[in-house]
TORRO-580232 format. One record per residue: x, y, z of N, C-alpha, C, CB in turn; residue number from 1. Coordinates in steps of 0.05 Angstrom, whole numbers, plus 5000, padded with zeros to 4 digits. Glycine has a CB too. Layout:
BEGIN
rec n.east:X	n.north:Y	n.up:Z	ca.east:X	ca.north:Y	ca.up:Z	c.east:X	c.north:Y	c.up:Z	cb.east:X	cb.north:Y	cb.up:Z	num:NUM $
...
This chain:
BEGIN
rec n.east:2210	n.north:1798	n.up:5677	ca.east:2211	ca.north:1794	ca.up:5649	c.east:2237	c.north:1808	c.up:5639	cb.east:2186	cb.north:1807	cb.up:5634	num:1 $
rec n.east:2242	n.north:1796	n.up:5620	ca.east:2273	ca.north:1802	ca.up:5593	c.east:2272	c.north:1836	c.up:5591	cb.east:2265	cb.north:1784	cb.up:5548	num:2 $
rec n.east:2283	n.north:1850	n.up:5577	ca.east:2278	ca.north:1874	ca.up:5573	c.east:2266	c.north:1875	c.up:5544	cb.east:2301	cb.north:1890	cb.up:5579	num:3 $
rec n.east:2278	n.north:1850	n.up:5526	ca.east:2256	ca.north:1849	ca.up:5496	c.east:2230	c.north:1838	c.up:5506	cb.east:2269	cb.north:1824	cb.up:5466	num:4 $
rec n.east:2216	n.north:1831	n.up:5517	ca.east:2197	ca.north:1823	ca.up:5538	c.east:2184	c.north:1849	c.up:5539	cb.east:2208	cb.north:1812	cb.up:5567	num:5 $
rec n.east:2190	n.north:1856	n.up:5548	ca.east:2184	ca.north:1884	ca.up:5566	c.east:2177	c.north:1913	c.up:5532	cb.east:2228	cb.north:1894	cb.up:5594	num:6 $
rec n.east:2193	n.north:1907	n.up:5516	ca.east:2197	ca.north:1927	ca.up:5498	c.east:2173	c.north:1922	c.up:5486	cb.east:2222	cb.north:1927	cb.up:5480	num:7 $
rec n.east:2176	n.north:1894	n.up:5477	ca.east:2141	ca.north:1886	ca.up:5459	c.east:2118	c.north:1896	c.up:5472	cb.east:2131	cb.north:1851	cb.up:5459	num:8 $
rec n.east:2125	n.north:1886	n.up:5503	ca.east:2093	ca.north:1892	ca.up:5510	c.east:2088	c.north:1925	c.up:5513	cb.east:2084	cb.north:1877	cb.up:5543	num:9 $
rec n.east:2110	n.north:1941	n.up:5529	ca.east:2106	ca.north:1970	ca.up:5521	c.east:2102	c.north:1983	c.up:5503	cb.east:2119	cb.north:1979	cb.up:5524	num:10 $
rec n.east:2118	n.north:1965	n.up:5478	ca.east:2117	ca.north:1993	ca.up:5454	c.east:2139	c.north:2014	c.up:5453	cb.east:2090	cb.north:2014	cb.up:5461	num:11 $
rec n.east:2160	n.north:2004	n.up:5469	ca.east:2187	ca.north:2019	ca.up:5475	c.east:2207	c.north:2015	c.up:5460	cb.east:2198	cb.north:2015	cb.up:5498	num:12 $
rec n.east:2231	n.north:2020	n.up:5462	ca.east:2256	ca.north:2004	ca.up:5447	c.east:2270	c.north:1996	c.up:5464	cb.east:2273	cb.north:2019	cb.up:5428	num:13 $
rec n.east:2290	n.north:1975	n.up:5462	ca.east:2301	ca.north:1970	ca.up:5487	c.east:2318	c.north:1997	c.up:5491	cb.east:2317	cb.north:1939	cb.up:5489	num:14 $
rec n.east:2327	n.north:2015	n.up:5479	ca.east:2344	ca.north:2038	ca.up:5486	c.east:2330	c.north:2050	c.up:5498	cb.east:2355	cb.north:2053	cb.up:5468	num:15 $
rec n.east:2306	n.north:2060	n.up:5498	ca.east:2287	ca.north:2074	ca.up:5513	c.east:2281	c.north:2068	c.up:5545	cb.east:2264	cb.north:2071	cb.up:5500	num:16 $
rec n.east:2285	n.north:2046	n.up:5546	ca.east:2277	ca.north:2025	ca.up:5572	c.east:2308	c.north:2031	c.up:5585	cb.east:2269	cb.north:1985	cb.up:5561	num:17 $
rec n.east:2331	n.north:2018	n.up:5570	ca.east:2351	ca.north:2019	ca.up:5581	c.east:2353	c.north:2047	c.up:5592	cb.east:2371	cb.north:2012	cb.up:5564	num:18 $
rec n.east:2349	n.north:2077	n.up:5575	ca.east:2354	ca.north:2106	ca.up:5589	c.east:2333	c.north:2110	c.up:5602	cb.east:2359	cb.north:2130	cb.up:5572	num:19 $
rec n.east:2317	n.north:2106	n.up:5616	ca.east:2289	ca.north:2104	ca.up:5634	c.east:2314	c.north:2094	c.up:5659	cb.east:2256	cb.north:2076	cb.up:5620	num:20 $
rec n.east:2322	n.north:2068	n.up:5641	ca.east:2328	ca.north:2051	ca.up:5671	c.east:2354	c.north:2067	c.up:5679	cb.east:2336	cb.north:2012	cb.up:5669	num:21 $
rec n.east:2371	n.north:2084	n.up:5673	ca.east:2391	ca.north:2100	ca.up:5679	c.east:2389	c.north:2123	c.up:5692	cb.east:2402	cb.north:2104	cb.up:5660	num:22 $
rec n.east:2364	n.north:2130	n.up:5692	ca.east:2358	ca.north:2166	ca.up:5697	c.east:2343	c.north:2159	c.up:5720	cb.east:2337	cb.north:2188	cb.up:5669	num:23 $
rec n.east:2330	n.north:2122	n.up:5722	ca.east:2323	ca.north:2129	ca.up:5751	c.east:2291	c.north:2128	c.up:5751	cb.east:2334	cb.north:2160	cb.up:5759	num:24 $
rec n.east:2285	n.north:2120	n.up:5730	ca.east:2254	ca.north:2118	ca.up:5721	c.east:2236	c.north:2096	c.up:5727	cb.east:2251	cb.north:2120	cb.up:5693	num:25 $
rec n.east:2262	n.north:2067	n.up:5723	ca.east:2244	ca.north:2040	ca.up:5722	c.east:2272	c.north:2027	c.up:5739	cb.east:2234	cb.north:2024	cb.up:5684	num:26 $
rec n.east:2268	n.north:2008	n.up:5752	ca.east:2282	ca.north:1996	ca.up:5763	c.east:2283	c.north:1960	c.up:5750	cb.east:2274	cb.north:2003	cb.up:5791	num:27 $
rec n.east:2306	n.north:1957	n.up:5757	ca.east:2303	ca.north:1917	ca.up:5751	c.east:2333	c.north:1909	c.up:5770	cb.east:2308	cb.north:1902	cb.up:5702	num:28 $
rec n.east:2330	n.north:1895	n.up:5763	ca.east:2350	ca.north:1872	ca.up:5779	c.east:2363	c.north:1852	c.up:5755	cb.east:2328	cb.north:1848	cb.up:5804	num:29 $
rec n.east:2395	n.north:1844	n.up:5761	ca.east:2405	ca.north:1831	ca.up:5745	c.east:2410	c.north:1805	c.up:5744	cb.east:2422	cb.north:1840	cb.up:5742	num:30 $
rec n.east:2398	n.north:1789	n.up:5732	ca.east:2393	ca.north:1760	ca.up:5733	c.east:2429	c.north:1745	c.up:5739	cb.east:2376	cb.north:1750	cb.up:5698	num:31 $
rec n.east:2435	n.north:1724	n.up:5749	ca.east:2455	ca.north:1703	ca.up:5756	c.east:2477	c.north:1710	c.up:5725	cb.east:2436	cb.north:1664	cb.up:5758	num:32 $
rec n.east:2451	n.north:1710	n.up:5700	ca.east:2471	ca.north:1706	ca.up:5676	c.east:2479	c.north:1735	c.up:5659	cb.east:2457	cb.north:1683	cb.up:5654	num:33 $
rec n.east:2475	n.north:1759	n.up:5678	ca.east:2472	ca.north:1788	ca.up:5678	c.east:2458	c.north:1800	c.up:5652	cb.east:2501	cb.north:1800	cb.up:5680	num:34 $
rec n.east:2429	n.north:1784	n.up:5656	ca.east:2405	ca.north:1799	ca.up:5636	c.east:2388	c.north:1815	c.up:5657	cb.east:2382	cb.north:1775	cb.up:5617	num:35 $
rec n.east:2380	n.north:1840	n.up:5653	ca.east:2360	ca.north:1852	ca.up:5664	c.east:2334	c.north:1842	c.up:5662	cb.east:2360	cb.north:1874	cb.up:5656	num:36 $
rec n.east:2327	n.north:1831	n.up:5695	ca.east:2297	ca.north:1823	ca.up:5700	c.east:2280	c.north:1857	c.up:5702	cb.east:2294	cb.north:1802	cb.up:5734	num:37 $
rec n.east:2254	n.north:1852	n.up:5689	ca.east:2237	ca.north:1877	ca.up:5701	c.east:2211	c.north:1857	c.up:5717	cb.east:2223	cb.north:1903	cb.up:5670	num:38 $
rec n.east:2198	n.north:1879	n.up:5732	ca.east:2179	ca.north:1876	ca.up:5751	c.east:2149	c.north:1869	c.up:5730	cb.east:2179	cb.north:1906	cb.up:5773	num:39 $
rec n.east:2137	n.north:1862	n.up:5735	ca.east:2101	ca.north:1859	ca.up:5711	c.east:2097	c.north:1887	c.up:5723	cb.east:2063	cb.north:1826	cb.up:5722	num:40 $
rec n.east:2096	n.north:1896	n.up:5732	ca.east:2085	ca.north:1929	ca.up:5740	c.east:2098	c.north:1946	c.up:5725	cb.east:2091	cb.north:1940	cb.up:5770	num:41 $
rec n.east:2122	n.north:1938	n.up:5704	ca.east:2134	ca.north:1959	ca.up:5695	c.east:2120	c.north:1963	c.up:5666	cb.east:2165	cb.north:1955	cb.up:5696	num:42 $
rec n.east:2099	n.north:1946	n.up:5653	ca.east:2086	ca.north:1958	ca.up:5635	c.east:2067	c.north:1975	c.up:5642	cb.east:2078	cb.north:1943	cb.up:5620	num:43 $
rec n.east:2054	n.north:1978	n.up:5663	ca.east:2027	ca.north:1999	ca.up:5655	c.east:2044	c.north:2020	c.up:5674	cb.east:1985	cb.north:1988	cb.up:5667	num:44 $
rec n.east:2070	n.north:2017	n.up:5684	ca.east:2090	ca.north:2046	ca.up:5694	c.east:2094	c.north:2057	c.up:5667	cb.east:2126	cb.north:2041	cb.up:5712	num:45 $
rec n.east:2106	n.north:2034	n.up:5651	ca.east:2117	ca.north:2058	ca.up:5628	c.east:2094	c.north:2069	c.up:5607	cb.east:2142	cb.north:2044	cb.up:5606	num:46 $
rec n.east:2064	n.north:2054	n.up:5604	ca.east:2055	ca.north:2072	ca.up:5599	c.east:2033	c.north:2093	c.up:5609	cb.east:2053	cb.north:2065	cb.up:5586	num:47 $
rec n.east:2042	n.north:2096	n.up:5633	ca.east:2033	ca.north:2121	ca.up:5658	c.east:2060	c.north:2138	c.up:5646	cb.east:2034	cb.north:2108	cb.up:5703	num:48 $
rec n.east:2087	n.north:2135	n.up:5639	ca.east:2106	ca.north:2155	ca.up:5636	c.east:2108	c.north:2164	c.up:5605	cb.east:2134	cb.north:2143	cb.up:5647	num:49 $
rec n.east:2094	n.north:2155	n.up:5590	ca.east:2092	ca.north:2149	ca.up:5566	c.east:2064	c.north:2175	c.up:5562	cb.east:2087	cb.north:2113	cb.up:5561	num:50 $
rec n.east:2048	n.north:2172	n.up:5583	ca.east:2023	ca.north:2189	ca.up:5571	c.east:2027	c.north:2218	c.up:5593	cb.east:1985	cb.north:2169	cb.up:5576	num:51 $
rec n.east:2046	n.north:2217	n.up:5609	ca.east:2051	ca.north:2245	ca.up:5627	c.east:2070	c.north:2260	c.up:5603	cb.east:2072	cb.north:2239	cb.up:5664	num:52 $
rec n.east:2093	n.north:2243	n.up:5586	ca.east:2104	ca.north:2257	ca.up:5571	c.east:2075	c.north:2269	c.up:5553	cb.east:2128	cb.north:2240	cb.up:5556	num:53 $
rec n.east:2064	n.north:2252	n.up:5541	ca.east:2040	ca.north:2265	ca.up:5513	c.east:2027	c.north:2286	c.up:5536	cb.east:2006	cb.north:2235	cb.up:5493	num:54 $
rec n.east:2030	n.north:2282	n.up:5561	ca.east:2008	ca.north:2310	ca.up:5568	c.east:2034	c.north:2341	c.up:5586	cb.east:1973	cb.north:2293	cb.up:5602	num:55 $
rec n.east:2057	n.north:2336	n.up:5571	ca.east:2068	ca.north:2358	ca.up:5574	c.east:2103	c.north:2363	c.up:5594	cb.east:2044	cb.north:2369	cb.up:5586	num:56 $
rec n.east:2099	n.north:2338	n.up:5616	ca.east:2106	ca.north:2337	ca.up:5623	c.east:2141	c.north:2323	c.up:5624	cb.east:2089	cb.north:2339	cb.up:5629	num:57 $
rec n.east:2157	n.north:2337	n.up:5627	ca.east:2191	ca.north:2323	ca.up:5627	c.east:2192	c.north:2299	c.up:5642	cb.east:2216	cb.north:2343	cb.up:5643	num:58 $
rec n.east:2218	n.north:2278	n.up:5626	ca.east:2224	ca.north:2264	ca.up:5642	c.east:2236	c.north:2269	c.up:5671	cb.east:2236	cb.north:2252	cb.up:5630	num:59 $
rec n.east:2252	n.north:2285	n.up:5672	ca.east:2255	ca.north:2299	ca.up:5697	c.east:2230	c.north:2307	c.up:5718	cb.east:2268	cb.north:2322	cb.up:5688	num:60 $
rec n.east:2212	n.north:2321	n.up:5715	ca.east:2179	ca.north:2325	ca.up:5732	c.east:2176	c.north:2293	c.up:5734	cb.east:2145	cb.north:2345	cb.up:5709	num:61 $
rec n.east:2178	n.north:2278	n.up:5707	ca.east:2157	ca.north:2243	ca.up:5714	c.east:2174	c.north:2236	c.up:5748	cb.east:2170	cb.north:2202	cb.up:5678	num:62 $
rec n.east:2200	n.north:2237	n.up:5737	ca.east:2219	ca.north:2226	ca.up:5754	c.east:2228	c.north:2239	c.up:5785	cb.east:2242	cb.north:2226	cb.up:5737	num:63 $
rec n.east:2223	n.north:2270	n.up:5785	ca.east:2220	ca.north:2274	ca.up:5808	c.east:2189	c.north:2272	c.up:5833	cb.east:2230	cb.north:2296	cb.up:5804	num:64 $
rec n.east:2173	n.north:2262	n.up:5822	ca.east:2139	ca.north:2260	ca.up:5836	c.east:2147	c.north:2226	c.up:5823	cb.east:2102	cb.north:2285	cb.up:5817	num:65 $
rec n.east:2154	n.north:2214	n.up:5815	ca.east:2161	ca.north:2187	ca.up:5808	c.east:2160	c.north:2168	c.up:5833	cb.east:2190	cb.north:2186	cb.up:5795	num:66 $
rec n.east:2167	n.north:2170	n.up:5860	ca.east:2164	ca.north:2151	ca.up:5874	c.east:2132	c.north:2163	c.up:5890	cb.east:2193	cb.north:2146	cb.up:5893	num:67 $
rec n.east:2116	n.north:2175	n.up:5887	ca.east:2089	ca.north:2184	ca.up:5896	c.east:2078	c.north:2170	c.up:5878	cb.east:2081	cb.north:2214	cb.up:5897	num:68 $
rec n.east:2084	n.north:2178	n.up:5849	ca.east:2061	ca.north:2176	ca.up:5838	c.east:2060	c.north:2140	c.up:5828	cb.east:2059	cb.north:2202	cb.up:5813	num:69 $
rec n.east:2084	n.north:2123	n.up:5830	ca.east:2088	ca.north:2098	ca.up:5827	c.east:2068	c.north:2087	c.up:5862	cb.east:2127	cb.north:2091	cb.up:5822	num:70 $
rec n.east:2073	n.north:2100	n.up:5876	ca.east:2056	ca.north:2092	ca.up:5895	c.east:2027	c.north:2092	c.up:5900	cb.east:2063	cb.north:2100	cb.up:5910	num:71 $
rec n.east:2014	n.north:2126	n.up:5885	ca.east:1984	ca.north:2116	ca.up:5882	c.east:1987	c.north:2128	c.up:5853	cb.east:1956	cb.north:2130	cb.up:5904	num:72 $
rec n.east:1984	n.north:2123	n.up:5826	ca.east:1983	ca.north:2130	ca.up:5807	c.east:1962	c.north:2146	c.up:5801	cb.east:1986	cb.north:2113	cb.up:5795	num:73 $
rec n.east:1949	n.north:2136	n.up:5819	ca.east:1911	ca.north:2148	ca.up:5814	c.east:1911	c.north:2170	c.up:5831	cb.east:1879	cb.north:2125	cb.up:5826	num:74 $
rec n.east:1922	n.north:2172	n.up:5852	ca.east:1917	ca.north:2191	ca.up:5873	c.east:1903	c.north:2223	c.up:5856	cb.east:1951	cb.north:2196	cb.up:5889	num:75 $
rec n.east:1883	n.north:2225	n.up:5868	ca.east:1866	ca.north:2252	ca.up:5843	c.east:1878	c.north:2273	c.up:5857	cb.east:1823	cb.north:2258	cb.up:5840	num:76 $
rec n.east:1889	n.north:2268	n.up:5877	ca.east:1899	ca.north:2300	ca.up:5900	c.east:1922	c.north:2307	c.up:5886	cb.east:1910	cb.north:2296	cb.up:5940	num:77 $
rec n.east:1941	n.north:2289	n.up:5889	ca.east:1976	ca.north:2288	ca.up:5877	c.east:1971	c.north:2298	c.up:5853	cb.east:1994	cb.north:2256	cb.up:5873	num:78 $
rec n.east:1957	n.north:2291	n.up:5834	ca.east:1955	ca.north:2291	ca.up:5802	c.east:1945	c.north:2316	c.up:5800	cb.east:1936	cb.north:2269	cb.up:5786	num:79 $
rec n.east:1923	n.north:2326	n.up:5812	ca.east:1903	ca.north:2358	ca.up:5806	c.east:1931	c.north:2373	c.up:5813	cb.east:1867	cb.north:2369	cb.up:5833	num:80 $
rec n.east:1941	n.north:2367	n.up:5837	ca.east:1969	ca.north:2388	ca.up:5841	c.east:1986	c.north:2400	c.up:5818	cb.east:1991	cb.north:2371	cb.up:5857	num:81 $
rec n.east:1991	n.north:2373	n.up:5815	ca.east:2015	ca.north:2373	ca.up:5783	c.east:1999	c.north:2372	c.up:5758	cb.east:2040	cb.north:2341	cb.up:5779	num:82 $
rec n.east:1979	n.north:2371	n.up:5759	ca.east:1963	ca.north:2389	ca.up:5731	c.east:1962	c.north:2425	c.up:5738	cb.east:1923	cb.north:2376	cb.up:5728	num:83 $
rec n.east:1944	n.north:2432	n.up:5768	ca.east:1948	ca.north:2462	ca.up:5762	c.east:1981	c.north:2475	c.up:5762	cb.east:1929	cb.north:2477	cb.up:5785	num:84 $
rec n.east:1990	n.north:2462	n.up:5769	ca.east:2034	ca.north:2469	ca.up:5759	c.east:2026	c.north:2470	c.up:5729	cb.east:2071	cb.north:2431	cb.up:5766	num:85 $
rec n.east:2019	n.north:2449	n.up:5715	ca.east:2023	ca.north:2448	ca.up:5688	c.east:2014	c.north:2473	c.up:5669	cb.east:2009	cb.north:2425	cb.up:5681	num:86 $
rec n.east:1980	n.north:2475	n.up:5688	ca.east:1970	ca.north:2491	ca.up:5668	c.east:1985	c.north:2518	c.up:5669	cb.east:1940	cb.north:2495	cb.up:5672	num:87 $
rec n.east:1988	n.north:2525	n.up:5696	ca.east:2000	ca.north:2561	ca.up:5700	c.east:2024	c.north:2555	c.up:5680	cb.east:2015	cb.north:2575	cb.up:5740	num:88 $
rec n.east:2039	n.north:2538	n.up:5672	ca.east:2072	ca.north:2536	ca.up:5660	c.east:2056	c.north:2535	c.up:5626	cb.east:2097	cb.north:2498	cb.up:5674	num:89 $
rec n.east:2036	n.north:2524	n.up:5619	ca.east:2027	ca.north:2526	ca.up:5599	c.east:2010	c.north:2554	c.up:5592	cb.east:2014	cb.north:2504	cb.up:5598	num:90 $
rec n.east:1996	n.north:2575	n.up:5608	ca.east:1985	ca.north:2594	ca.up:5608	c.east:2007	c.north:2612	c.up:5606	cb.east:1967	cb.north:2597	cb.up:5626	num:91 $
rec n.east:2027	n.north:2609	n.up:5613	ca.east:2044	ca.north:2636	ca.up:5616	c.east:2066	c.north:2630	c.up:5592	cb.east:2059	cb.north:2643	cb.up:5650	num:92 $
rec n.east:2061	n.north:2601	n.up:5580	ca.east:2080	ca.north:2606	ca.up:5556	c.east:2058	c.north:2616	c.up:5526	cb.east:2099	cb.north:2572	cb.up:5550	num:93 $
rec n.east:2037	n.north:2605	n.up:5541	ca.east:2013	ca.north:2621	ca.up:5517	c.east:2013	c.north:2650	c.up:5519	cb.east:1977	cb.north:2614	cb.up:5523	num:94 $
rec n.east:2016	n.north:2660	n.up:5536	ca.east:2023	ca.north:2691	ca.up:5538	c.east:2050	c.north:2689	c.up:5530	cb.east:2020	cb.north:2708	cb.up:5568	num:95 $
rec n.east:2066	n.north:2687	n.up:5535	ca.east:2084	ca.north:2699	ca.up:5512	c.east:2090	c.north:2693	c.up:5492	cb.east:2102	cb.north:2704	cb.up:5515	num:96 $
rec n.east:2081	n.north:2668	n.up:5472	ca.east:2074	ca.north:2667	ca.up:5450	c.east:2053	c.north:2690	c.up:5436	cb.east:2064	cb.north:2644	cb.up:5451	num:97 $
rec n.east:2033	n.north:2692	n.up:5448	ca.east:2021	ca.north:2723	ca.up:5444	c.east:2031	c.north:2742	c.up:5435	cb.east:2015	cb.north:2734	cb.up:5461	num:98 $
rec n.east:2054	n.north:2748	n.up:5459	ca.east:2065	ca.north:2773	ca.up:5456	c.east:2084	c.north:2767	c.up:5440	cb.east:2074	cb.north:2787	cb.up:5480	num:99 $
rec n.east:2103	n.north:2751	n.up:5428	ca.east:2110	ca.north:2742	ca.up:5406	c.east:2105	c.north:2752	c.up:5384	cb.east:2104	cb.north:2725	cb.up:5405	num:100 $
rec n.east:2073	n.north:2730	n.up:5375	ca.east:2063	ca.north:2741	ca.up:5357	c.east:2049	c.north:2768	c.up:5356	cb.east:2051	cb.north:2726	cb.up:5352	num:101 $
rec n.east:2038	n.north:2779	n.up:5368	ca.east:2038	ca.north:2814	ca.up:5362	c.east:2059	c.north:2826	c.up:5353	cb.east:2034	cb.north:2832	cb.up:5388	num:102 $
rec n.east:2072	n.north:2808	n.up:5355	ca.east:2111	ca.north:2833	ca.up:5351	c.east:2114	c.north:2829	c.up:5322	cb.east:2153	cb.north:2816	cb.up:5371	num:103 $
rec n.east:2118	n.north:2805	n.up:5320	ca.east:2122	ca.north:2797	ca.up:5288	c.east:2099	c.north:2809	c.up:5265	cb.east:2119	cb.north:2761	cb.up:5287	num:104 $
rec n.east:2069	n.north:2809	n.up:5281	ca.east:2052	ca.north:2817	ca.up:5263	c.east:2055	c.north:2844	c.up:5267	cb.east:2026	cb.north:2806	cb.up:5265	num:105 $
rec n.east:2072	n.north:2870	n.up:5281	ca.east:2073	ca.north:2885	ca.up:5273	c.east:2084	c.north:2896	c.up:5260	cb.east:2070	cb.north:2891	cb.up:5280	num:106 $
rec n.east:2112	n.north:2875	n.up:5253	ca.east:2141	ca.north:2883	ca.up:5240	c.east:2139	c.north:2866	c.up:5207	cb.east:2173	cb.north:2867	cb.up:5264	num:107 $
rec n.east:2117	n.north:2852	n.up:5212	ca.east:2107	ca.north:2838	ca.up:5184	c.east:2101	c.north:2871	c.up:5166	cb.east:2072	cb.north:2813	cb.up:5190	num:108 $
rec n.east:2112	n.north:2864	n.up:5136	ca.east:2101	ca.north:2880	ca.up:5116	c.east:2114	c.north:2910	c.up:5119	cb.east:2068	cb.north:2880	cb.up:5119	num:109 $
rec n.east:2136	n.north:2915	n.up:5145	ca.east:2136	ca.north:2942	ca.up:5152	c.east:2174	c.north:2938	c.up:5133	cb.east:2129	cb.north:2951	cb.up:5196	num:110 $
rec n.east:2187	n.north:2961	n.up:5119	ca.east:2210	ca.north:2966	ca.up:5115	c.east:2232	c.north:2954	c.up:5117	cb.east:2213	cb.north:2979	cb.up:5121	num:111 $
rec n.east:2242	n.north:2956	n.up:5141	ca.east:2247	ca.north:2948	ca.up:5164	c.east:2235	c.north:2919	c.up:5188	cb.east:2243	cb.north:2972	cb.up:5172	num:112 $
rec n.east:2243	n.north:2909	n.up:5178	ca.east:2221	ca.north:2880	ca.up:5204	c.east:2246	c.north:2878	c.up:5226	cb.east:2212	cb.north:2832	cb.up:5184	num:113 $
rec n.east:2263	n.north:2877	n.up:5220	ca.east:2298	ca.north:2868	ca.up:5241	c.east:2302	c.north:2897	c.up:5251	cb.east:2335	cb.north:2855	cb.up:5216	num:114 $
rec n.east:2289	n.north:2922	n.up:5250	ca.east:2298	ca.north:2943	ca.up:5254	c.east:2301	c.north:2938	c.up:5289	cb.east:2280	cb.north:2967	cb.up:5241	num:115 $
rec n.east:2315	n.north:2956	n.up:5307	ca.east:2323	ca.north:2950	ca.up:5340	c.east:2307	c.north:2961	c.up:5354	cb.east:2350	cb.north:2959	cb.up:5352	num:116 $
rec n.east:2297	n.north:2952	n.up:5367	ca.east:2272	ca.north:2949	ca.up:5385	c.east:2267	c.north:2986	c.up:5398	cb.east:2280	cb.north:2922	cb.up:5416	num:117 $
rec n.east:2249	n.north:2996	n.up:5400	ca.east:2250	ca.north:3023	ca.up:5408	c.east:2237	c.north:3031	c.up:5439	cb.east:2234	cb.north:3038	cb.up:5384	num:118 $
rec n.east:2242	n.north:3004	n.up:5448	ca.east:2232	ca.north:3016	ca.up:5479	c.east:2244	c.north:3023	c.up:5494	cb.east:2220	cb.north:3005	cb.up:5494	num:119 $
């Protein structure tokens, strides 16, 4: 399929598709009259790359586990892997958001809030 083909049925823009197809994400082939053909597999790829971004993950992570996970998408082994990565990278930015906020809520209301750190 066309790449406006491809945009409708995804829900993409063709710029989106085009920088996917640059970074290495989606592949196609260039037709006799140099329009980009895509594969029918490349709609439910882009939205498998489409719902790894909503659950956290960089185009860079989609794109490096990108030829595994285009091979079993489902694989529950591959995927539990790169979810517990996710969560520890999500737990340890919740901790220091924490510690963040403790800081601010102690410098809230006080004289001084910008005063230089005393440890």
């Amino acid at each position: 399929m066309r790449i406006g083909e491809l945009a409708e049925r995804s829900g993409l823009s063709r710029d989106a598709i085009r920088f996917y197809e640059k970074i290495g994400l989606l592949g196609s082939h260039r037709s006799p009259n140099g329009y980009r053909e895509f594969a029918a597999d490349a709609v439910p790829w882009l939205a498998y790359v489409r719902t790894a971004q909503r659950l956290g993950f960089s185009l860079a992570e989609i794109a490096s586990h990108g030829r595994e996970l285009r091979e079993a998408p489902d694989s529950a082994a591959a995927l539990s892997a790169m979810f517990a990565e996710k969560i520890a990278i999500v737990d340890a930015k919740m901790d220091e958001l924490a510690a963040l906020r403790e800081e601010l809520a102690e410098r809230a209301g006080t004289g001084c809030p910008l005063r230089p750190d005393q440890r």
